[in-house]
C-alpha positions as CSV (number, residue, x, y, z in Angstrom):
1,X,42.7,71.6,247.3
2,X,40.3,74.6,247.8
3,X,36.4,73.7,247.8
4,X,34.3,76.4,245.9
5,X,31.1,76.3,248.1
6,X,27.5,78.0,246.7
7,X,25.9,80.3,248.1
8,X,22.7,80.8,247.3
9,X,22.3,84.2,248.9
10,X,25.0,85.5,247.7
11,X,23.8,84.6,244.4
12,X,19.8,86.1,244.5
13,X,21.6,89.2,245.7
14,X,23.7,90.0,242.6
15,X,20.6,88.9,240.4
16,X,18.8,91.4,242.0
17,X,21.1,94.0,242.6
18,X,19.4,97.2,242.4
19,X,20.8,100.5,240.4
20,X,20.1,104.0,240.8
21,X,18.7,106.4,237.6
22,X,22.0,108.3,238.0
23,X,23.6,104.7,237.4
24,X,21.4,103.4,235.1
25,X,22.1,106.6,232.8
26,X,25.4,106.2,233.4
27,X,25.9,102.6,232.4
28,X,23.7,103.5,229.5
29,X,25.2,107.3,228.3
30,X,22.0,108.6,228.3
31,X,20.7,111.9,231.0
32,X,19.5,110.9,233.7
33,X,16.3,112.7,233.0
34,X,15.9,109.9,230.1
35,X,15.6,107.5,232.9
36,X,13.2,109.0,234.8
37,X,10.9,109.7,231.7
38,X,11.1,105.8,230.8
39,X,10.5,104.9,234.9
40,X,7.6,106.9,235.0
41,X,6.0,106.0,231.6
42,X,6.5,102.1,232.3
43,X,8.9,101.5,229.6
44,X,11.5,100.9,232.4
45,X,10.4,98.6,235.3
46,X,11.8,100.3,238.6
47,X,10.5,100.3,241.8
48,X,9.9,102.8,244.9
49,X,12.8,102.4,248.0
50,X,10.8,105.4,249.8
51,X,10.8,108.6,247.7
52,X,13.3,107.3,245.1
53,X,13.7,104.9,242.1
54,X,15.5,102.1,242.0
55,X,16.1,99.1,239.0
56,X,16.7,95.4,239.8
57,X,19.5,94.6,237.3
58,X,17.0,91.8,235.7
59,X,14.8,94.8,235.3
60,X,17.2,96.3,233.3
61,X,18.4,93.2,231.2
62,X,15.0,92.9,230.2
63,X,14.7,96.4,229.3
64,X,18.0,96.0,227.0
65,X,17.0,92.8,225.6
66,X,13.7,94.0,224.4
């Protein structure tokens, strides 16, 4: 019988998986540009990885459920 063993690290990671605007606006059909715009005004939570943008996917669910 095969054991299924949890892993929590395995499991923080895909919680906070991080996107890219480019995929954000492509898992939402919107321009990029849109994504930006909302990143910058605070409607989107994002944060900085150097010069670019990225969004935790709770970040995101938050910003669909709302």
């Amino acid at each position: 019988m095969d054991r299924v063993i949890y892993h929590p690290i395995k499991r923080s990671r895909m919680e906070d998986e991080l996107f890219t605007p480019i995929e954000v606006a492509e898992r939402l059909r919107v321009n990029r540009e849109v994504v930006y715009k909302w990143l910058k005004n605070g409607k989107l939570k994002g944060v900085h990885a150097g010069r670019h943008w990225r969004v935790r996917r709770s970040d995101l669910d938050a910003f669909l459920n709302q």
